[in-house]
C-alpha positions as CSV (number, residue, x, y, z in Angstrom):
1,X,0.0,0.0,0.0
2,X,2.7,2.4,0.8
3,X,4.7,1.8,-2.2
4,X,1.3,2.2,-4.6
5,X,0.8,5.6,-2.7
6,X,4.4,6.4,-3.3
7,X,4.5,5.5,-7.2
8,X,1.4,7.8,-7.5
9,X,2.9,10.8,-5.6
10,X,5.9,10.0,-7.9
11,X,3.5,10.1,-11.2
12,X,1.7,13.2,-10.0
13,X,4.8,15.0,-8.9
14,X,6.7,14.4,-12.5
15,X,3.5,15.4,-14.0
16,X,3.3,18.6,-12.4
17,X,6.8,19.4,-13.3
18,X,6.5,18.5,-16.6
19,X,3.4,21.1,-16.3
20,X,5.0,23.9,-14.7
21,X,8.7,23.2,-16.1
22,X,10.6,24.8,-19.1
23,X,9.0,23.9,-22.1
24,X,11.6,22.9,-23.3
25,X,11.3,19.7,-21.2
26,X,7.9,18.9,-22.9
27,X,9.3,19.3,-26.2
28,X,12.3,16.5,-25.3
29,X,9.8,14.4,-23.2
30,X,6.5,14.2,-24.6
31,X,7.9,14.4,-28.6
32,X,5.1,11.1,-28.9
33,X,1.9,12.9,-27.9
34,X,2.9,16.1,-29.5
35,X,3.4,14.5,-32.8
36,X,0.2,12.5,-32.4
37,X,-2.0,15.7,-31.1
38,X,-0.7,17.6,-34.3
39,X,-1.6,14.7,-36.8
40,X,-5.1,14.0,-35.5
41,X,-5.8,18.1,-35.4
42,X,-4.3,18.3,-39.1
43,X,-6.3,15.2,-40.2
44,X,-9.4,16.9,-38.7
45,X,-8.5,20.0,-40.1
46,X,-8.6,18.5,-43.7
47,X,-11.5,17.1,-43.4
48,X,-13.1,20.3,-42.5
49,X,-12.0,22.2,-44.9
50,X,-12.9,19.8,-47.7
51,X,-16.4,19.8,-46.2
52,X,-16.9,23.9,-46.0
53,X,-15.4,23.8,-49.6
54,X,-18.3,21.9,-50.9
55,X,-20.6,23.8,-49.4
56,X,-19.3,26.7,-50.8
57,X,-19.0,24.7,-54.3
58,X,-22.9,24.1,-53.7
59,X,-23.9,27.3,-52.3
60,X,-22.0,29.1,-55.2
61,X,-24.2,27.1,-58.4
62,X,-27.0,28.1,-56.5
63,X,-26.1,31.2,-57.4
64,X,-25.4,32.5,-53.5
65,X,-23.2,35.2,-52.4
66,X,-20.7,33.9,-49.9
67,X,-19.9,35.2,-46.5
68,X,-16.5,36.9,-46.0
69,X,-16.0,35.2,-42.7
70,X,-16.2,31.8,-44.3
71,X,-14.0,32.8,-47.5
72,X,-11.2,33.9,-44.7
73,X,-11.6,30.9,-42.6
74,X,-11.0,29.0,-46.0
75,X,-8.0,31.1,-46.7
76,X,-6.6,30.6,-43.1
77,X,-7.4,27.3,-43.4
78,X,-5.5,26.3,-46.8
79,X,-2.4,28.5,-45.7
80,X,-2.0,26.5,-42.5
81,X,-2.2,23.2,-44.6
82,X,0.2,24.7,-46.8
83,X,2.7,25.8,-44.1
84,X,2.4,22.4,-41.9
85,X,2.8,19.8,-44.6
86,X,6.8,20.3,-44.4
87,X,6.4,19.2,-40.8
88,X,3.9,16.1,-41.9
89,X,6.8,15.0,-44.2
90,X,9.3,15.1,-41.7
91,X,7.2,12.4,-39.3
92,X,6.4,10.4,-42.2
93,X,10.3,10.4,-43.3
94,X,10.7,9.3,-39.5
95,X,7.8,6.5,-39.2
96,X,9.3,5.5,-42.8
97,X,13.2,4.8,-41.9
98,X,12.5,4.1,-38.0
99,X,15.5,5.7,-37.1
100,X,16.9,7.6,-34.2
101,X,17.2,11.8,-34.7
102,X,19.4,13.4,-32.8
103,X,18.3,15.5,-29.9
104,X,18.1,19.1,-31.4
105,X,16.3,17.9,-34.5
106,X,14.1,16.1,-32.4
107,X,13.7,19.4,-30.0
108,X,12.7,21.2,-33.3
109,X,10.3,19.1,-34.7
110,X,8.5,18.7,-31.9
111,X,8.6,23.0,-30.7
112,X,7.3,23.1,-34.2
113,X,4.0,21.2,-34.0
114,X,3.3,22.2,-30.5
115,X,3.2,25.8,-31.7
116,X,0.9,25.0,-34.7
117,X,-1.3,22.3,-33.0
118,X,-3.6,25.7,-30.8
119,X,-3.4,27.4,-34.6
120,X,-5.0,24.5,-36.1
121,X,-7.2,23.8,-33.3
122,X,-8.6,27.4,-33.4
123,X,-9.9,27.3,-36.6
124,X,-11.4,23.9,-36.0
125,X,-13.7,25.6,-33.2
126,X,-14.5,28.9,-35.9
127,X,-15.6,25.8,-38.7
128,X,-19.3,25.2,-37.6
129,X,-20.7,27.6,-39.9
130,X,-24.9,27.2,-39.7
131,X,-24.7,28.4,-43.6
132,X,-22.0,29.5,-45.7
133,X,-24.0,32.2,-47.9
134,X,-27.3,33.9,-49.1
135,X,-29.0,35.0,-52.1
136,X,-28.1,37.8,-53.5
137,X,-30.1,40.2,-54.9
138,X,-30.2,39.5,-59.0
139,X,-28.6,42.5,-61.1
140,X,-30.9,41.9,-64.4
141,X,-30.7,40.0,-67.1
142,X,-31.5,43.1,-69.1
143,X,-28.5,44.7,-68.6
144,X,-26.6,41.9,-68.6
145,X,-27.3,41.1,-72.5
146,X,-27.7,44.6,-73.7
147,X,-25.7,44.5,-76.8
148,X,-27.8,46.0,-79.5
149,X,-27.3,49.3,-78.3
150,X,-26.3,51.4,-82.0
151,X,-24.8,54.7,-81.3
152,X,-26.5,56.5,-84.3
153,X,-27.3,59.8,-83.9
154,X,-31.0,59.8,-83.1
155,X,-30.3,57.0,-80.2
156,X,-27.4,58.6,-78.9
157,X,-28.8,62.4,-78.7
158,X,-32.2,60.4,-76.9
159,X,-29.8,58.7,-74.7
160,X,-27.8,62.2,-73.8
161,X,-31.2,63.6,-72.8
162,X,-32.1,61.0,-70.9
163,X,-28.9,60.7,-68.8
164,X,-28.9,64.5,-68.2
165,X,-32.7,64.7,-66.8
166,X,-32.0,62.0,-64.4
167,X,-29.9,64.1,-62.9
168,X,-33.0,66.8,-62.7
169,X,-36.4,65.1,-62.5
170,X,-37.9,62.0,-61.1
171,X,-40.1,61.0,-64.2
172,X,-38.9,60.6,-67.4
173,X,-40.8,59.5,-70.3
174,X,-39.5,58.0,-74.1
175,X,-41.8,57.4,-76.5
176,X,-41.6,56.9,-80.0
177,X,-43.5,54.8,-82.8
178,X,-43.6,50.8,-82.0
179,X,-40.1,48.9,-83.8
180,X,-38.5,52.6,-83.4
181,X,-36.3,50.6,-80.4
182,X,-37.2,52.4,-77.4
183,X,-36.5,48.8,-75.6
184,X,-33.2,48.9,-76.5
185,X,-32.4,52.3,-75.8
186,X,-33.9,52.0,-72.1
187,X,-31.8,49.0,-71.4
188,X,-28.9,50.3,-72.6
189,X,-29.8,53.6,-70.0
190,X,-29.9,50.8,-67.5
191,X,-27.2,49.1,-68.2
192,X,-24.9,52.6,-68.4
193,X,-26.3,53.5,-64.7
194,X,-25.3,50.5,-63.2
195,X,-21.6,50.2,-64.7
196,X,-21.6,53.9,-63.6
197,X,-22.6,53.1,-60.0
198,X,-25.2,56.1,-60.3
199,X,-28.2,54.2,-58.5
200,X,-28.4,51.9,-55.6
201,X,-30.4,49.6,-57.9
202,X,-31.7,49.5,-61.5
203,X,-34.6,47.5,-62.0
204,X,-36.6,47.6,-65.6
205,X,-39.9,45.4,-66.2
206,X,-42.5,45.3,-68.8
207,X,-46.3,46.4,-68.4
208,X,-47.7,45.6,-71.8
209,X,-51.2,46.2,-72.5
210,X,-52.9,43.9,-69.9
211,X,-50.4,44.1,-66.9
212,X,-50.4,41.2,-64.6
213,X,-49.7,43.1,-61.6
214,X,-48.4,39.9,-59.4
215,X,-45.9,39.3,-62.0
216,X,-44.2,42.3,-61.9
217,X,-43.9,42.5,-58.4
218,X,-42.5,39.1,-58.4
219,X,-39.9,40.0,-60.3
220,X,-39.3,43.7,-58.4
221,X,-38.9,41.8,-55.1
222,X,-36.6,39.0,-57.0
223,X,-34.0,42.5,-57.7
224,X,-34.2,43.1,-54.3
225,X,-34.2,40.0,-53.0
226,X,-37.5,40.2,-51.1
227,X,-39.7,36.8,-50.0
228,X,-43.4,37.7,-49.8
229,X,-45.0,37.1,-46.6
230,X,-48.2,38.2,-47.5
231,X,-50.3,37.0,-50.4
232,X,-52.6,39.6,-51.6
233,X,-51.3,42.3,-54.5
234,X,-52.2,44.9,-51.9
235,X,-49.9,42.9,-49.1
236,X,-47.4,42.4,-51.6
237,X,-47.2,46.2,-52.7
238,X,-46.9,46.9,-48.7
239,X,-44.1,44.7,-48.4
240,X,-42.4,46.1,-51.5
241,X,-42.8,50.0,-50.8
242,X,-41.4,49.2,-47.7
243,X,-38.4,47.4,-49.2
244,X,-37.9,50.2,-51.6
245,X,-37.5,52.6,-49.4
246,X,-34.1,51.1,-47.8
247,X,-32.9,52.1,-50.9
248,X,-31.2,55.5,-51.0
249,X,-31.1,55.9,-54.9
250,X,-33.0,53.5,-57.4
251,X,-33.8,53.6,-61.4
252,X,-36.9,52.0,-62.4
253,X,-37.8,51.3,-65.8
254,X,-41.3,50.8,-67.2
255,X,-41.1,49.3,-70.5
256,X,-43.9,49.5,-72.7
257,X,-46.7,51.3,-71.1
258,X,-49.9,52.0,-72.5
259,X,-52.2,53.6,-70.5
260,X,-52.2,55.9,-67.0
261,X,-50.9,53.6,-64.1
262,X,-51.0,53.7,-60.3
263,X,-47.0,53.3,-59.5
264,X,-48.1,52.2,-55.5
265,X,-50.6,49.6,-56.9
266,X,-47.3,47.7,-57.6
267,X,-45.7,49.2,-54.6
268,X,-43.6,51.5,-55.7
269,X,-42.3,54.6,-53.3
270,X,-42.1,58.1,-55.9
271,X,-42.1,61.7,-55.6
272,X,-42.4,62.9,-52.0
273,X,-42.0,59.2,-50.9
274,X,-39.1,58.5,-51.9
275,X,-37.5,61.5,-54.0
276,X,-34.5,58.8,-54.6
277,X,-36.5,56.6,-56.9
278,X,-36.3,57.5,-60.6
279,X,-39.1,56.6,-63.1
280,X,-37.8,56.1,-67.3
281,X,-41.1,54.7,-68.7
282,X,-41.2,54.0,-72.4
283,X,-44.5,54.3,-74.8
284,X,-45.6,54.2,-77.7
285,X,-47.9,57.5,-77.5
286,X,-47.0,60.5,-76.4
287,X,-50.7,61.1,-74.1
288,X,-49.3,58.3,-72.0
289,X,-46.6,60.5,-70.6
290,X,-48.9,63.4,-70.1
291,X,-51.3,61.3,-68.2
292,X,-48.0,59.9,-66.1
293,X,-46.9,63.6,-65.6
294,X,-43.5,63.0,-66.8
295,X,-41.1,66.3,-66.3
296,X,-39.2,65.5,-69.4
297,X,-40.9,63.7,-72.3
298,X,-38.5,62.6,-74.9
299,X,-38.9,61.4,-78.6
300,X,-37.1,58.4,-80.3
301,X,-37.2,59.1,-84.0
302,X,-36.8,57.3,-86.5
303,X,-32.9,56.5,-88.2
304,X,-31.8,58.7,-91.1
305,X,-30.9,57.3,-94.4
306,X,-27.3,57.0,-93.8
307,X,-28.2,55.4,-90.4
308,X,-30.3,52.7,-91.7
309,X,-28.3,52.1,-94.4
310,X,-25.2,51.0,-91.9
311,X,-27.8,49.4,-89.6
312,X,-29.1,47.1,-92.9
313,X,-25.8,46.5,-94.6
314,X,-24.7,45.2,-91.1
315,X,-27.6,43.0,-90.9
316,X,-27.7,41.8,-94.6
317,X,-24.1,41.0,-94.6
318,X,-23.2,42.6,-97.2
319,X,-19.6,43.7,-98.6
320,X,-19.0,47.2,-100.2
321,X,-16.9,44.9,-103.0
322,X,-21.0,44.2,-104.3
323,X,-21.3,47.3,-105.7
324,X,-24.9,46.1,-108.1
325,X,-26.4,43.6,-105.0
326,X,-25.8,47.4,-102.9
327,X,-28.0,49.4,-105.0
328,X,-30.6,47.1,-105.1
329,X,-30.1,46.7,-101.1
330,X,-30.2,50.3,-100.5
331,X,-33.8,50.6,-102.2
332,X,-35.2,48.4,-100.1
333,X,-33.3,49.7,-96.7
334,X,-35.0,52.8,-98.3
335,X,-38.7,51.1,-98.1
336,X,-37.8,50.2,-94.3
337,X,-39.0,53.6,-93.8
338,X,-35.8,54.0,-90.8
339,X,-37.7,51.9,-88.4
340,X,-34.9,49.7,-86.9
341,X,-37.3,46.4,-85.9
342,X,-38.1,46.6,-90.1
343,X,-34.5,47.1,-91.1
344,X,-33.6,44.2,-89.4
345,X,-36.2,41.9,-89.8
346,X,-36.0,42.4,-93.5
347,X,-32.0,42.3,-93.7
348,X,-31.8,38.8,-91.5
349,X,-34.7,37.5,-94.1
350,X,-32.8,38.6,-97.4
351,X,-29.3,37.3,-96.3
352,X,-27.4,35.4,-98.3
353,X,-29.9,35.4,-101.1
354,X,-29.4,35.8,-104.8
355,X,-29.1,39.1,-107.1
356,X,-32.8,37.9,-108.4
357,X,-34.3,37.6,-105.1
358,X,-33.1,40.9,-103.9
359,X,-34.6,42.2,-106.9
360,X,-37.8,40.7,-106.9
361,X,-38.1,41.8,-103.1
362,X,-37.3,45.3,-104.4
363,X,-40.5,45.1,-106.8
364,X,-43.0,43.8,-103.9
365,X,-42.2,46.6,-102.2
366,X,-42.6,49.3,-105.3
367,X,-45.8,47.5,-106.3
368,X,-47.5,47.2,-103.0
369,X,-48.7,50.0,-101.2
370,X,-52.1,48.9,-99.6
371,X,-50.1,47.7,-95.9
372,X,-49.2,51.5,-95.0
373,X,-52.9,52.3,-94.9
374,X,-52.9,50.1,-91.9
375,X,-53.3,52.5,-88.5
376,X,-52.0,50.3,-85.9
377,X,-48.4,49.2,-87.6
378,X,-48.4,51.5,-90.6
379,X,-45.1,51.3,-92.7
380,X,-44.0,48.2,-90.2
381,X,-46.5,46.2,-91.9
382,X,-45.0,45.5,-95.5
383,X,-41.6,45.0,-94.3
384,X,-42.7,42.2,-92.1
385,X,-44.8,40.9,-94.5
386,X,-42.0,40.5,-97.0
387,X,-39.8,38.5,-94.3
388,X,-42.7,36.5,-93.5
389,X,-43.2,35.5,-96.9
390,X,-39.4,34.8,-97.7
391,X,-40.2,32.0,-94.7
392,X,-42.0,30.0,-97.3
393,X,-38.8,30.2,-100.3
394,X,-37.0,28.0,-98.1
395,X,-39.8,25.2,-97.8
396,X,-41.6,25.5,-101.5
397,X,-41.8,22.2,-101.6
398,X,-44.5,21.8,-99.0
399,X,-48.1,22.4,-99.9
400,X,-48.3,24.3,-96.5
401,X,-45.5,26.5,-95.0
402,X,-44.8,24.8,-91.8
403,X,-42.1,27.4,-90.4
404,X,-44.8,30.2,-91.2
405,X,-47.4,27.9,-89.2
406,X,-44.9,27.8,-86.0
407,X,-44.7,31.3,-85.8
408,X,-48.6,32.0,-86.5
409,X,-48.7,29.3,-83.2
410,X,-46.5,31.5,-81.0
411,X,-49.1,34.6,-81.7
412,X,-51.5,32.5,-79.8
413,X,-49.5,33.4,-76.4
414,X,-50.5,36.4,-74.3
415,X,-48.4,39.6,-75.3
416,X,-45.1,39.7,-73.7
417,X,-45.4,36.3,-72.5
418,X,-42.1,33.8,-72.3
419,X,-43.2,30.9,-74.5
420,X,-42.5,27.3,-73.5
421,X,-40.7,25.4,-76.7
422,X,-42.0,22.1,-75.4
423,X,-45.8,23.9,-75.5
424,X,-44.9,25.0,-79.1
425,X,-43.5,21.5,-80.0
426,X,-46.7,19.6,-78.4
427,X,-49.2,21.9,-80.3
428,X,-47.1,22.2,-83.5
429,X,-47.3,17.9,-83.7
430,X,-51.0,18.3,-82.8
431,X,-52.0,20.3,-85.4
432,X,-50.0,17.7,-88.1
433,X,-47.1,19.9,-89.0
434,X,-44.3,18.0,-90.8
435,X,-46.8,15.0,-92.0
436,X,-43.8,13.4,-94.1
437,X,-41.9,13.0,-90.9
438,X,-43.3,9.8,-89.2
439,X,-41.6,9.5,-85.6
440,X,-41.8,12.2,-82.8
441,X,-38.2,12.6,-82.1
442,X,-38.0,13.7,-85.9
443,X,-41.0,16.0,-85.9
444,X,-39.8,17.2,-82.8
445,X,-36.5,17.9,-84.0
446,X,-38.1,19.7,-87.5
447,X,-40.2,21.7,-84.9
448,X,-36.8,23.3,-83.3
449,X,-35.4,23.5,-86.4
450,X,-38.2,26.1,-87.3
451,X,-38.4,27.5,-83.8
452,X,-34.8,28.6,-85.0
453,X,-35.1,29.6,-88.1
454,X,-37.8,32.3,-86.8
455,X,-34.9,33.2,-84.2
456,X,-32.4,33.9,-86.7
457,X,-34.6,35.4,-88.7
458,X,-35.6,38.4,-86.3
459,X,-39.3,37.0,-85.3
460,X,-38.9,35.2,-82.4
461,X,-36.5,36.7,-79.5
462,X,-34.5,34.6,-76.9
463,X,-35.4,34.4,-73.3
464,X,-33.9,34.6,-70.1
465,X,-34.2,30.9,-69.9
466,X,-33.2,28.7,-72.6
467,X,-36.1,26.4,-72.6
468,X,-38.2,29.7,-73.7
469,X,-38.7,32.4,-76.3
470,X,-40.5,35.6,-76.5
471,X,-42.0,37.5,-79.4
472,X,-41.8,41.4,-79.7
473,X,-45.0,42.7,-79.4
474,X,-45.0,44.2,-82.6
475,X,-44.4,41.4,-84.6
476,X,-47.3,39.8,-82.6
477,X,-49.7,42.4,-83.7
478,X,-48.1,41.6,-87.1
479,X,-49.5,37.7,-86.8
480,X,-53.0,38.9,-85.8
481,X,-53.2,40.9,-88.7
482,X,-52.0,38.2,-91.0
483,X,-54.7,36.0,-88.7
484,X,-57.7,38.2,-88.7
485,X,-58.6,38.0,-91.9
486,X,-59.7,35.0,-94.6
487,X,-61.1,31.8,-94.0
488,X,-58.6,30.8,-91.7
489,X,-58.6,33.0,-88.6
490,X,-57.2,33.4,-85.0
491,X,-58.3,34.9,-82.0
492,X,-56.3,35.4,-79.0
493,X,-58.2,37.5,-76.0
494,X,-56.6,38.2,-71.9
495,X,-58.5,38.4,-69.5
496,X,-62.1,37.7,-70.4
497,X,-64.6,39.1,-68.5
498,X,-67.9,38.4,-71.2
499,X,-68.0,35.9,-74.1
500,X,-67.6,37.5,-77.1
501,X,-70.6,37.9,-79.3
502,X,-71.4,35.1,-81.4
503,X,-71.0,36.1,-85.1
504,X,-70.8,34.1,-88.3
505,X,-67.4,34.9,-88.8
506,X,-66.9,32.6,-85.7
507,X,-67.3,29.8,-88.2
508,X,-64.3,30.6,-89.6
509,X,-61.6,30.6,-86.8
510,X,-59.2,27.7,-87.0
511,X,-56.8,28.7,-83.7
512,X,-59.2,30.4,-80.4
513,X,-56.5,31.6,-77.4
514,X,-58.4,32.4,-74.5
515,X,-56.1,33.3,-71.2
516,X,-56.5,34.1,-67.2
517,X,-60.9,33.9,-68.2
518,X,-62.6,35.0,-65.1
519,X,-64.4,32.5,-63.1
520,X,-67.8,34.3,-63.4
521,X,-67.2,34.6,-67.4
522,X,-70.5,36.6,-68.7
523,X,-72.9,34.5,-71.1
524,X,-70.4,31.7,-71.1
525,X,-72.5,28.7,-73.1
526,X,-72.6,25.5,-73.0
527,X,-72.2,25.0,-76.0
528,X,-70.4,26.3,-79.7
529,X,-70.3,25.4,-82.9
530,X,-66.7,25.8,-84.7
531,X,-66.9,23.8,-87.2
532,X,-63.2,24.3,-88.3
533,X,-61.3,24.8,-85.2
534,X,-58.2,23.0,-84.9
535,X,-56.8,24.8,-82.1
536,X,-57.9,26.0,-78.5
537,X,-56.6,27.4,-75.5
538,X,-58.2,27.9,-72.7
539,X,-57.1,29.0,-69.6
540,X,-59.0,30.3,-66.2
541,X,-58.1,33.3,-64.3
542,X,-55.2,32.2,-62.3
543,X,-55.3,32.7,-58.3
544,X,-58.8,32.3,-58.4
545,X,-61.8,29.7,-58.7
546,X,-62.0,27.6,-61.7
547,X,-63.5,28.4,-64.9
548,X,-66.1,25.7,-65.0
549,X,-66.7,24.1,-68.7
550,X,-70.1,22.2,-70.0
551,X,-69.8,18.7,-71.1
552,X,-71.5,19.9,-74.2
553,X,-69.0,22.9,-74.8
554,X,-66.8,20.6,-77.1
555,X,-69.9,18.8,-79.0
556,X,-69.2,20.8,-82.0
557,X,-65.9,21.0,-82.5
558,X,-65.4,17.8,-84.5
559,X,-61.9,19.4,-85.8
560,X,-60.2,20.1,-83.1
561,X,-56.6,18.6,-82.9
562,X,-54.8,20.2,-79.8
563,X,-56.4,21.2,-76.5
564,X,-55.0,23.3,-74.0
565,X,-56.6,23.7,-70.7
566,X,-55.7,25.0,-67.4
567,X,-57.5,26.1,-64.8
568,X,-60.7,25.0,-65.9
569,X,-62.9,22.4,-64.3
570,X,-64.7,20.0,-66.9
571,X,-66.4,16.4,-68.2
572,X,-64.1,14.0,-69.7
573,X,-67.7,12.6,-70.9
574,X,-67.4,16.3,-73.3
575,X,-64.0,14.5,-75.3
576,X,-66.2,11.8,-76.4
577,X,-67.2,14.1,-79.4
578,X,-63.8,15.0,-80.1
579,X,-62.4,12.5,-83.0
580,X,-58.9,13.9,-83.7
581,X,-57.7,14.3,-79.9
């Protein structure tokens, strides 16, 4: 018993020295448990640093901003790796050759990894980070892509203005005659006040003729990175006014407009309520920035000549080697009338195309004047019509112009609306397009094919995702006018409130788009008789109740080969009458 209790005052005595002694009597003395205690806090250290990294790897394609705290702990992290792995070599060469050091080296080593083992195990304890980043507020896709920006003179001395009165009023307005490219101009304004750091935020979004008011907040509060809590428009406006006003200095830009508009119905803070938020609207009429009470209205004209001559030639590709192709080229940039959505529309649709076929395109033009009468599109008309008919030179073989059928399809979608190609591809099979090509991966594929085509050839635009496509709005009203003629007609209507009145000429539609129908649609029957329709859409008021169809309400539409439906409550018994489905 006596010698037990004498070993252990031995033990507890040495330890205690060891404690309190030089250090340098640990380093000689306890070389084992230092060199273990530094591998096992290295090891660990690894292993946490190759978990944060994928985190970060993770957190960075969700496309979130990462915290400086954890992109200096990384840094800290991989420079002590860096800096210890000299000393990780030197016990490996040790446990490797078994062999004795001498004591200084030994000494070294060891003062070594007791001085980086507390480093190491101080940024283990700062590791446990509950998240590594956040979303960031987006900066626009808008500006992003800008690129068509021309500096011409009539652009540039619009843009000059523009810049200038931000400096000296809150509301700004452009307007100019649709195709002019008041679009472009206002994204290139944004995109300038950003690089310049002149606003806080820039934010542009599109009203279009039937605003959807919860879209455009959406995509406000997706700038600023703001979650709804509420779900009303009148919560959500709350929540965004609010938001807004944090925000010392913003640009807004209303693309589009067509009528008077309340700015806090969205939720946006102006004039005494927040005298840092600046309004650039665009319109087509001038009355619109009157009723807005814009302090500056500005005026995007038309190019000159020599403008629209560099703005075609670019377009068309052509060479100043081909003197006789030019002449012809210039007379029908001449018939563009300067509007640069025509210019370019009709330069993509000419490219690469014959001395004869520049010609003869020449001659439509001369010969036909009747488009210009038209008061909605005037001189935009014939232009677009000659493009739209230079679809069909590639695909004369076909009894029916399949390419000019896929774009008539994409008119069906609500103005300003990103189109889904799967949609397009689904309705484009339905209604029998390509009837040579037997399998659906090859119809499919001939349906993209055209999708492109009408890319490339300035009537369908790209969209923000790739999956989508948009159509300028102009060119849309272009397709209804092709479409609201003749015996084979389309009619495309947002945000029904009454049935239309039923007229003969109802007979003679072969595509009916219907969106966001109110629940409580006025004189809604049960039944209609299109004898030739082939295609309907028809979609209830989102948000709200469902639009409730008859079982009848398909009875006479023995033609009808796609069928689009959301939002709407109905009989399957009502498909029974419905042969080509």
């Amino acid at each position: 018993m006596a010698e037990f209790v004498a070993a252990a005052a031995v033990e507890n005595v040495t330890n205690q020295a060891m404690t309190y002694a030089s250090p340098y009597l640990r380093y000689f003395f306890r070389y084992g448990q230092i060199v273990q205690d530094f591998t096992n806090q290295r090891n660990a250290l690894k292993l946490r640093k190759g978990t944060v990294k994928d985190c970060v790897g993770e957190a960075k394609r969700q496309i979130e901003i990462i915290y400086d705290e954890v992109e200096d702990w990384l840094r800290r992290a991989e420079k002590e790796l860096e800096e210890t792995q000299n000393l990780e070599d030197e016990i490996d060469r040790v446990k490797c050759f078994k062999w004795c050091p001498k004591w200084g080296w030994r000494y070294c080593l060891s003062k070594k990894l007791a001085e980086k083992t507390p480093i190491i195990s101080d940024l283990l304890q700062t590791s446990n980070f509950a998240q590594v980043g956040h979303r960031g507020s987006l900066k626009g896709i808008e500006f992003i892509t800008s690129t068509d920006f021309r500096d011409f003179e009539s652009s540039k001395s619009a843009f000059n203005q523009i810049m200038e009165a931000i400096n000296a009023v809150n509301m700004i307005g452009l307007h100019g005659m649709p195709g002019v490219g008041k679009t472009t101009l206002a994204k290139e304004v944004g995109k300038h006040a950003r690089e310049q750091k002149l606003f806080d935020k820039v934010v542009m979004f599109t009203m279009s003729q039937n605003p959807n008011i919860r879209t455009i907040q959406d995509k406000v509060a997706e700038m600023f990175g703001l979650n709804f809590r509420t779900n009303t428009e009148e919560g959500r406006a709350e929540e965004l006014w609010s938001r807004l006003k944090v925000e010392k200095h913003i640009l807004i830009i209303i693309d589009d407009l067509w009528d008077e508009f309340k700015l806090e119905s969205i939720g946006i803070p102006f004039g005494d309520e927040h005298k840092g938020c600046k309004i650039l609207l665009t319109t087509r009429q001038q009355q619109v920035c009157s009723k807005m009470r814009c302090q500056e209205e500005i005026q995007l004209g038309i190019l000159s000549k020599d403008e629209a001559w560099v703005l075609f030639k670019d377009q068309a590709g052509l060479e100043d080697d081909c003197s006789m192709l030019n002449e012809v080229a210039k007379e029908v940039a001449g018939e563009c009338k300067g509007l640069p959505l025509a210019i370019v529309t009709v330069a993509k649709a000419l490219k690469d195309r014959s001395l004869d076929e520049w010609r003869d395109a020449n001659q439509r033009f001369k010969d036909s004047t009747h488009l210009y009468d038209e008061e909605v599109l005037g001189g935009v008309l014939e232009p677009l019509k000659l493009s739209y008919d230079y679809l069909k030179k590639d695909n004369n073989q076909m009894t029916v112009n399949h390419i000019q059928m896929c774009f008539l399809l994409c008119s069906l979608f609500p103005e300003d609306d990103e189109i889904c190609t799967e949609l397009l591809i689904m309705c484009g099979i339905g209604v029998g397009l390509f009837p040579n090509v037997y399998s659906i991966e090859d119809k499919r594929k001939k349906i993209v094919e055209a999708l492109k085509k009408l890319q490339k050839s300035g009537f369908l635009l790209e969209a923000d995702c790739a999956y989508m496509m948009r159509m300028h709005d102009v060119v849309r009203d272009f397709a209804h006018w092709l479409t609201s003629t003749g015996e084979n007609r389309f009619m495309v209507k947002d945000k029904l409130k009454e049935w239309p009145d039923m007229v003969e000429s109802f007979e003679c539609y072969t595509a009916i788009a219907l969106w966001n129908c109110s629940s409580n649609l006025k004189n809604f029957p049960d039944k209609v008789e299109f004898s030739k329709l082939k295609t309907l859409f028809l979609q209830g008021e989102q948000k709200a109740d469902s639009l409730v169809v008859s079982s009848t309400f398909f009875e006479e539409m023995k033609a009808l080969q796609v069928l689009y439906l959301r939002n709407v409550s109905f009989s399957l018994k009502g498909f029974n009458s419905l042969p080509n489905l």
